[in-house]
C-alpha positions in Angstrom: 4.7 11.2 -24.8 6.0 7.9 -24.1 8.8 7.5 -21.2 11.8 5.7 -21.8 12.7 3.7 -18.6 15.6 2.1 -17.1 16.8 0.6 -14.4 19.3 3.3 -11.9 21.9 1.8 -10.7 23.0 4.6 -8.1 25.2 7.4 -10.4 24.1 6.2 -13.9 20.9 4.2 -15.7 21.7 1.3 -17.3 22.6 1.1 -20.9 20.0 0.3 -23.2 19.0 -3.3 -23.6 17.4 -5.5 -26.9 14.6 -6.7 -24.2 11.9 -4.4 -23.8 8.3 -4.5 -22.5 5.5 -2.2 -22.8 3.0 -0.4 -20.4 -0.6 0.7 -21.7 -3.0 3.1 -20.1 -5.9 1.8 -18.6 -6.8 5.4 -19.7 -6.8 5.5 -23.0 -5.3 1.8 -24.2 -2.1 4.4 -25.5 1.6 2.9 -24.5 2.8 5.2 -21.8 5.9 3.5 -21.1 8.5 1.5 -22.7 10.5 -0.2 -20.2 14.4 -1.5 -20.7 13.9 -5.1 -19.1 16.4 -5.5 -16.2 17.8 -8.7 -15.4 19.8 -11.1 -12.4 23.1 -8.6 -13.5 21.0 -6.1 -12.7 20.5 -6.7 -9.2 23.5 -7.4 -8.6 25.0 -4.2 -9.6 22.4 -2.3 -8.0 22.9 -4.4 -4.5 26.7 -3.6 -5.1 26.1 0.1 -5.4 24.2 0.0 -2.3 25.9 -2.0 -0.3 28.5 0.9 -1.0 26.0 3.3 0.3 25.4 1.8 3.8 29.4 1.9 4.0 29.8 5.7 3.1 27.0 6.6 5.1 27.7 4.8 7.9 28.7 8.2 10.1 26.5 10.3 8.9 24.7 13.2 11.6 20.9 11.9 11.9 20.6 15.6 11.3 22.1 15.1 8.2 19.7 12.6 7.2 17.0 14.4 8.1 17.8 17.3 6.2 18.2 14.8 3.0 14.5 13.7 3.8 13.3 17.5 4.1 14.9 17.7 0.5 13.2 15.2 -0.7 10.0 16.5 0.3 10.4 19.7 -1.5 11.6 18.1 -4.9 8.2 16.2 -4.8 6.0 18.9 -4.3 8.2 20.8 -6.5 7.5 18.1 -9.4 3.8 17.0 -8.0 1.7 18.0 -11.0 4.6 16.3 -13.4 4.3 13.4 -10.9 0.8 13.1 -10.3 -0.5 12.9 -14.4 1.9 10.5 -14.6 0.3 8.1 -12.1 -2.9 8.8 -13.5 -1.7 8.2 -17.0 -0.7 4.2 -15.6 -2.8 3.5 -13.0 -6.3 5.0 -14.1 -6.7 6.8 -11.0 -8.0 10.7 -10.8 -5.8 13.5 -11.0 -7.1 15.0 -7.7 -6.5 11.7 -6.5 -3.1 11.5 -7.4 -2.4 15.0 -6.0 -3.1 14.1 -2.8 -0.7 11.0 -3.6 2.5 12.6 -3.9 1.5 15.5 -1.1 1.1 12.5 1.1 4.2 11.0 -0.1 6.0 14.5 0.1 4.6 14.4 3.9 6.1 10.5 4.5 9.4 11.7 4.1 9.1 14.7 6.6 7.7 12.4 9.1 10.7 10.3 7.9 13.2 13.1 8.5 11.4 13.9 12.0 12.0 10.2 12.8 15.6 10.3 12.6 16.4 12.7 15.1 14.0 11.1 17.4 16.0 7.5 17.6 17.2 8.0 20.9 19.2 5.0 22.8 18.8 4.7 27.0 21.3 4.2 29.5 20.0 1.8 31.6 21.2 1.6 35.1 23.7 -1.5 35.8 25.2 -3.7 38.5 28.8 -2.7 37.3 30.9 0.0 38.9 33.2 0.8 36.9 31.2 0.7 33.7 28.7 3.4 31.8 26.5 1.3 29.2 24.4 2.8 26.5 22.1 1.7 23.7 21.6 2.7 20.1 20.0 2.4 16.9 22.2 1.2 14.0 21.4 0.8 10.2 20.8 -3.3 9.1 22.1 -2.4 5.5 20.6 -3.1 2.0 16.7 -3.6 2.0 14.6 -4.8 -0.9 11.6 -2.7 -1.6 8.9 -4.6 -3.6 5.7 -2.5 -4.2 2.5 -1.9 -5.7 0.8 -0.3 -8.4 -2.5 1.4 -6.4 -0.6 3.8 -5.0 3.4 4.0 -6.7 4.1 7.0 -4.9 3.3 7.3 -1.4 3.2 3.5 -0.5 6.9 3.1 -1.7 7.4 6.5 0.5 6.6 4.1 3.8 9.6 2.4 3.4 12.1 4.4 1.2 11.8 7.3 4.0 13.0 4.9 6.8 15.6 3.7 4.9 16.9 6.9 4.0 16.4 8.3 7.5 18.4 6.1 9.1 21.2 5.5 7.2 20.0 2.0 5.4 20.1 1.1 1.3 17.4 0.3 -1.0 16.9 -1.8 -3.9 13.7 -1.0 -4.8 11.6 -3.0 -7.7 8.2 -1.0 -8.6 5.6 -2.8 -10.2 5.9 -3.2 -13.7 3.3 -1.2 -14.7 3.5 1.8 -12.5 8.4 1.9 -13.4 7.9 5.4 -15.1 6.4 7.3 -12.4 8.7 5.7 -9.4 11.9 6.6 -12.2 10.2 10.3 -11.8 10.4 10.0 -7.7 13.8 8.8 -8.0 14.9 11.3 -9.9 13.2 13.4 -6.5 15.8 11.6 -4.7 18.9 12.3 -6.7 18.3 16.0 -7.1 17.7 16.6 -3.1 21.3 14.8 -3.2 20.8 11.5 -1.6 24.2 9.4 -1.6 25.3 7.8 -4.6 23.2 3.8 -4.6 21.5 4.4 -1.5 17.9 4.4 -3.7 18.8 2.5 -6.5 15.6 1.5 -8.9 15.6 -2.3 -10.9 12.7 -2.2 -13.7 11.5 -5.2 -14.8 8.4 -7.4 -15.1 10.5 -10.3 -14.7 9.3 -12.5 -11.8 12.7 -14.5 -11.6 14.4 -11.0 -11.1 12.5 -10.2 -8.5 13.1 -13.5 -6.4 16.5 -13.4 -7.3 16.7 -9.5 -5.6 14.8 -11.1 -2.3 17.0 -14.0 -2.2 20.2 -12.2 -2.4 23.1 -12.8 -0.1 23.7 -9.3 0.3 19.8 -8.3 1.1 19.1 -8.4 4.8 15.3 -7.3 4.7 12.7 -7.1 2.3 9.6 -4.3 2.5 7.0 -5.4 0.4 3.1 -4.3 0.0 1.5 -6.7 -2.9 -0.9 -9.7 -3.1 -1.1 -12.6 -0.3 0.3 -15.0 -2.9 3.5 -12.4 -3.7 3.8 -12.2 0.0 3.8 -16.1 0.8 6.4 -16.6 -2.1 8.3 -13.9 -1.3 8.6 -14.7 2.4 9.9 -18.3 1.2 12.8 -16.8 -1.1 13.6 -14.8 1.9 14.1 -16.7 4.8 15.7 -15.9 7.3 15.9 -12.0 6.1 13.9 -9.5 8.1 10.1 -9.4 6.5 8.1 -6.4 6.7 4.8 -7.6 4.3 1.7 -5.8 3.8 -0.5 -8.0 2.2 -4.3 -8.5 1.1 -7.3 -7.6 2.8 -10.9 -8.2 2.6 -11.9 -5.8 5.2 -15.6 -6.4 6.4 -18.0 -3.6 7.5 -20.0 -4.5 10.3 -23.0 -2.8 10.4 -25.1 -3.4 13.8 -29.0 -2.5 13.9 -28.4 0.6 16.3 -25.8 2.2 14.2 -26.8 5.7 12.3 -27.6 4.5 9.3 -27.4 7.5 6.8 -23.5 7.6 9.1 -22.7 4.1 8.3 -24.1 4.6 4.3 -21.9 7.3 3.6 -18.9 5.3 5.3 -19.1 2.4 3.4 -19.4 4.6 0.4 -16.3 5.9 0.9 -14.7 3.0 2.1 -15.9 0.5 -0.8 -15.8 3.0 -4.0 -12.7 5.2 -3.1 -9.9 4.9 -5.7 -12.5 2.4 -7.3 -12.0 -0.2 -4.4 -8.1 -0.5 -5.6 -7.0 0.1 -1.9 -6.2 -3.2 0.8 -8.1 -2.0 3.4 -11.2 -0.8 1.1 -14.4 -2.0 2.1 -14.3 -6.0 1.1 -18.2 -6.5 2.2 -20.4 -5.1 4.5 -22.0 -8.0 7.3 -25.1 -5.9 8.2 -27.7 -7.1 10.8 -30.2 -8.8 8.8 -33.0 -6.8 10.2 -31.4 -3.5 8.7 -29.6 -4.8 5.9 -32.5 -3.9 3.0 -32.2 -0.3 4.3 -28.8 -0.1 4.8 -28.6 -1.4 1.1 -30.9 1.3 -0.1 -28.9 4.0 1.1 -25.7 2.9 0.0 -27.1 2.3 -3.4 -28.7 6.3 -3.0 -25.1 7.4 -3.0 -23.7 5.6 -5.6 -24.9 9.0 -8.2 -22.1 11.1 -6.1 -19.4 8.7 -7.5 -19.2 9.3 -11.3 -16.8 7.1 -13.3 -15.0 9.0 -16.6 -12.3 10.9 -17.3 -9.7 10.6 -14.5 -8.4 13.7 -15.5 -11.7 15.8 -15.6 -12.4 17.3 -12.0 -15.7 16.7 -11.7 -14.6 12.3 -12.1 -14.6 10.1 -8.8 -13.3 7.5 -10.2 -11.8 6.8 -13.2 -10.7 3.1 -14.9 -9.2 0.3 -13.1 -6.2 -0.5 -13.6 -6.4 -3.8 -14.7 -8.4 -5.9 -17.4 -8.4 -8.5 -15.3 -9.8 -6.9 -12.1 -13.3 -5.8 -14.9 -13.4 -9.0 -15.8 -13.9 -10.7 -12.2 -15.7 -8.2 -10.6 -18.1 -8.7 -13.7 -18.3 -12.5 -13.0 -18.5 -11.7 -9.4 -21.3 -9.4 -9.6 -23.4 -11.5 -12.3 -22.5 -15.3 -10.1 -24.1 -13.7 -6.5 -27.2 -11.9 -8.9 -27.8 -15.3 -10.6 -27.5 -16.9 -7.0 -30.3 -14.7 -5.7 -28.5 -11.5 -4.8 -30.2 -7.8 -5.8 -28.1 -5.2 -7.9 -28.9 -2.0 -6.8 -26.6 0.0 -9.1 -23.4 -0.6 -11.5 -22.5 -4.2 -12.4 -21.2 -3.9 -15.8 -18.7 -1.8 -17.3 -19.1 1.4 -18.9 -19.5 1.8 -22.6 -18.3 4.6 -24.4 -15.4 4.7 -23.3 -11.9 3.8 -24.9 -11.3 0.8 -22.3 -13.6 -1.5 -20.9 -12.3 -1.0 -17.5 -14.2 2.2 -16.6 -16.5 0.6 -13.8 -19.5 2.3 -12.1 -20.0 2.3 -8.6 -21.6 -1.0 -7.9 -24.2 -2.0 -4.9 -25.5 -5.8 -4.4 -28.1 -6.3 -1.5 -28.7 -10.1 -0.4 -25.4 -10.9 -1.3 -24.8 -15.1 0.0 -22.2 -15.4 3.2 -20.3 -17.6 1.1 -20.6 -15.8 -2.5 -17.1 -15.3 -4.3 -18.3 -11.2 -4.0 -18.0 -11.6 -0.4 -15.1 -14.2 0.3 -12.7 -12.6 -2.2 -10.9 -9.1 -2.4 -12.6 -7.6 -5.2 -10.1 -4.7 -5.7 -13.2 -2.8 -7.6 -16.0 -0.5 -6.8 -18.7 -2.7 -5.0 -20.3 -2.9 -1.6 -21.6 -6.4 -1.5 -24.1 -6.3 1.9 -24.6 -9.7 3.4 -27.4 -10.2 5.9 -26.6 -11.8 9.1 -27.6 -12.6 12.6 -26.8 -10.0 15.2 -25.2 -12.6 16.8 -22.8 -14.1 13.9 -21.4 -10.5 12.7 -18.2 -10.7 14.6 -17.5 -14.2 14.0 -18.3 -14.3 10.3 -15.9 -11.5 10.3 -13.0 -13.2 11.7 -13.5 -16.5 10.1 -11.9 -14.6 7.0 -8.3 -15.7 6.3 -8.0 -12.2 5.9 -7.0 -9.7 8.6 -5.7 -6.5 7.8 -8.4 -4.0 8.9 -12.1 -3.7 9.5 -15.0 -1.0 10.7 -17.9 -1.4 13.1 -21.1 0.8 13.1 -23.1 0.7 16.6 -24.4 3.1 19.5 -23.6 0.9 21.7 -20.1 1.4 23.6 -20.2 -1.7 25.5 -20.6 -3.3 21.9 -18.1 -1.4 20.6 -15.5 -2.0 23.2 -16.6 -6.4 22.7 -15.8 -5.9 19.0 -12.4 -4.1 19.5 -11.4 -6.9 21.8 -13.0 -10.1 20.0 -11.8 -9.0 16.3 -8.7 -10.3 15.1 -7.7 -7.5 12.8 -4.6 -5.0 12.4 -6.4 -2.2 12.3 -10.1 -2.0 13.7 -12.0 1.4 13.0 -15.3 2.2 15.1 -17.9 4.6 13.5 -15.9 5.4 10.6 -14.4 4.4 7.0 -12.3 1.0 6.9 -9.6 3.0 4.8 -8.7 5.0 7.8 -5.1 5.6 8.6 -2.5 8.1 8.7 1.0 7.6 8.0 2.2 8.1 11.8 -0.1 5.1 12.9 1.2 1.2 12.8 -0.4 -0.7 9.9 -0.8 -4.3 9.0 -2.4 -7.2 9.3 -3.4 -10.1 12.4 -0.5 -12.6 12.6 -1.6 -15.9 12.1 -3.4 -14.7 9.2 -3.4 -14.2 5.1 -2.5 -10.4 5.4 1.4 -10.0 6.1 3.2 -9.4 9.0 5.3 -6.2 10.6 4.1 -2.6 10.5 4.1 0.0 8.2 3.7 3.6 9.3 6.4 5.5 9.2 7.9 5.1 13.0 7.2 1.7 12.7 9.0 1.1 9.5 12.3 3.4 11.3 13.0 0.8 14.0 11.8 -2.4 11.6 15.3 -1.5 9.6 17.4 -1.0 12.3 19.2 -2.8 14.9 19.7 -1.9 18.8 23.7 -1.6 19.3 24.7 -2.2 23.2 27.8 0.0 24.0 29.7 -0.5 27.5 32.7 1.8 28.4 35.1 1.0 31.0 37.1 3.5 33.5 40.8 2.1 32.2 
């Protein structure tokens, strides 16, 4: 069945439109969505209707809020299984997978909830007499939400339960290709009886619309996770707004001669094949001591066989398509320029026949891969584990002289070498002994500033006091 979507402009959807676009499976090549093209008029309703929001809501109880949340919550797990074949239907990811999307996304928005009624003020002590002064948190207002297709649930969920929590507005543009599954987790929203426009949902694939949303007058903050080029553009349009971008990642695996090697193996398996490698802080490439690299290679190759690429819906599928042509057809040219440049393919490196897409990709190993190969300097955003060979000595810097720097993993026995890399790499998020994809929604996550990967926090108690603003109070004995 193919869903009709539109955009929601906070009590109503828009009215049909001439201009439409369609969404294809990566599953199947079948349209799964036909989408009613918003435009500039568009966003300015929906800002409108929010704006509104902010204002009703402005004296709401935090209780209140959180019990909207907690709501929230249950409507998602109430409609996961509607939810979650959804997503896999436009994204290509597993069923199980997508599961545990919207229970994560279900468990955002109790964290969310928990949040509100923990944003306490202070009274600090003064010099004044006669005066009792007092902090607290207030609501900025109407928020842009910009996000991506990997995950359309549960990354949206990072900043839409903030927002919600604490009394803000969101205008939030999905990606084009993932509008009819965050339509379904709006419609979440409106049962558990959010405020009329304080989620209110533009669909487009319209790249003007969405600079025109960042740029608006009435926006004062834009949440986005995307691309580093989305990012830099967007953070142009919105100057002087508040920022909150979560952007790409290469994340290198560093993979020291004393580390556990059948540990690190099944780390970087996880960390580089997971969701097909469609995650920002997958596995980018794993900088492996030269004199362990071969072996190291081997054994991530070995587990390759537990990652089985086919039906996303079948439960015995690890991964299923990627989502995009595009991403087959350079991790195909990726894989084949490092082999023709001397590197060794130890399993995958071409797509799957048999299948009804060409975008069903096997888990993919490449040993000997070149420091400077496109497979190692570029986010791949597919299931490979490129291992390059290095220098004990040149791990750590070759991983920081990536423009990247939104999260990495090192593998050692060594504790003094462990506690070197945490303070020498320039990374958000630095993992020791464990998968690069590790995070939980309470933690603070984003990239190095100075770098390619964003700047601010996600994380749910990060992204509650991002979108608000400290309010000084001062009473006076008359």
């Amino acid at each position: 069945m193919t869903a009709d979507v539109r955009s929601w402009l906070g009590g109503r959807y828009t009215d049909p439109a001439a201009a439409r676009y369609r969404v294809r499976s990566p599953v199947d090549g079948e349209v799964v969505a036909e989408v009613h093209r918003a435009g500039p008029d568009t966003v300015d309703e929906a800002v409108r209707a929010a704006s509104a929001a902010v204002v009703a809501d402005r004296r709401s109880s935090p209780y209140a809020r959180r019990d909207r949340c907690l709501a929230v919550a249950d409507r998602l797990i109430a409609r996961r299984e509607e939810i979650a074949a959804l997503v896999t239907a436009e994204t290509g990811r597993t069923y199980q997978g997508t599961l545990a999307e919207v229970d994560k996304a279900a468990e955002g928005f109790r964290l969310a909830g928990e949040e509100a009624i923990r944003l306490a003020g202070r009274t600090p002590p003064v010099a004044a007499t006669d005066k009792l002064v007092t902090t607290r948190w207030r609501p900025t207002g109407v928020w842009a939400v910009i996000t991506p297709w990997n995950f359309p649930v549960n990354i949206p969920v990072e900043y839409l339960g903030p927002l919600v929590a604490t009394g803000n507005a969101a205008v939030w543009k999905p990606a084009p290709t993932t509008v009819a599954s965050a339509d379904l987790v709006l419609r979440c929203m409106v049962e558990a009886g959010l405020p009329e426009g304080q989620v209110t949902l533009v669909a487009t694939d319209d790249t003007a619309v969405a600079e025109y949303l960042v740029g608006h007058p009435r926006v004062v903050g834009v949440g986005l996770t995307g691309s580093t080029a989305t990012g830099t553009a967007v953070g142009r349009r919105a100057a002087g707004k508040r920022l909150l971008l979560e952007l790409g990642g290469n994340g290198p695996i560093i993979v020291f001669a004393d580390a556990d090697l059948a540990h690190a193996a099944d780390a970087i398996a996880v960390s580089c094949f997971t969701a097909s490698g469609q995650i920002c802080s997958a596995g980018g490439r794993v900088l492996a001591d030269a004199r362990i690299a071969g072996p190291l290679a081997e054994a991530v190759a070995a587990r390759a066989g537990d990652y089985p690429t086919g039906d996303p819906y079948a439960p015995t599928t690890v991964l299923g398509p990627v989502h995009l042509p595009a991403l087959a057809t350079r991790f195909e040219e990726q894989v084949g320029a490092a082999a023709g440049a001397g590197a060794r393919v130890l399993s995958g490196g071409r797509h799957l026949s048999g299948f009804p897409t060409g975008q069903y990709l096997p888990a993919t190993v490449v040993g000997d891969v070149a420091v400077d190969a496109a497979l190692s300097r570029q986010e791949s955003f597919a299931p490979v584990a490129p291992i390059v060979p290095l220098p004990a000595s040149e791990l750590v810097a070759e991983a920081n002289r990536s423009g990247y720097g939104l999260s990495t993993a090192v593998f050692t026995a060594d504790l003094g070498r462990a506690l070197d890399a945490l303070d020498d790499l320039e990374f958000g998020s630095v993992v020791v002994n464990d998968r690069s994809t590790y995070w939980e929604l309470h933690l603070p996550f984003g990239g190095w500033e100075g770098k390619d990967s964003g700047t601010g926090r996600v994380g749910v108690p990060a992204v509650v006091r991002a979108v608000c603003q400290q309010q000084t109070l001062s009473l006076s004995r008359p």
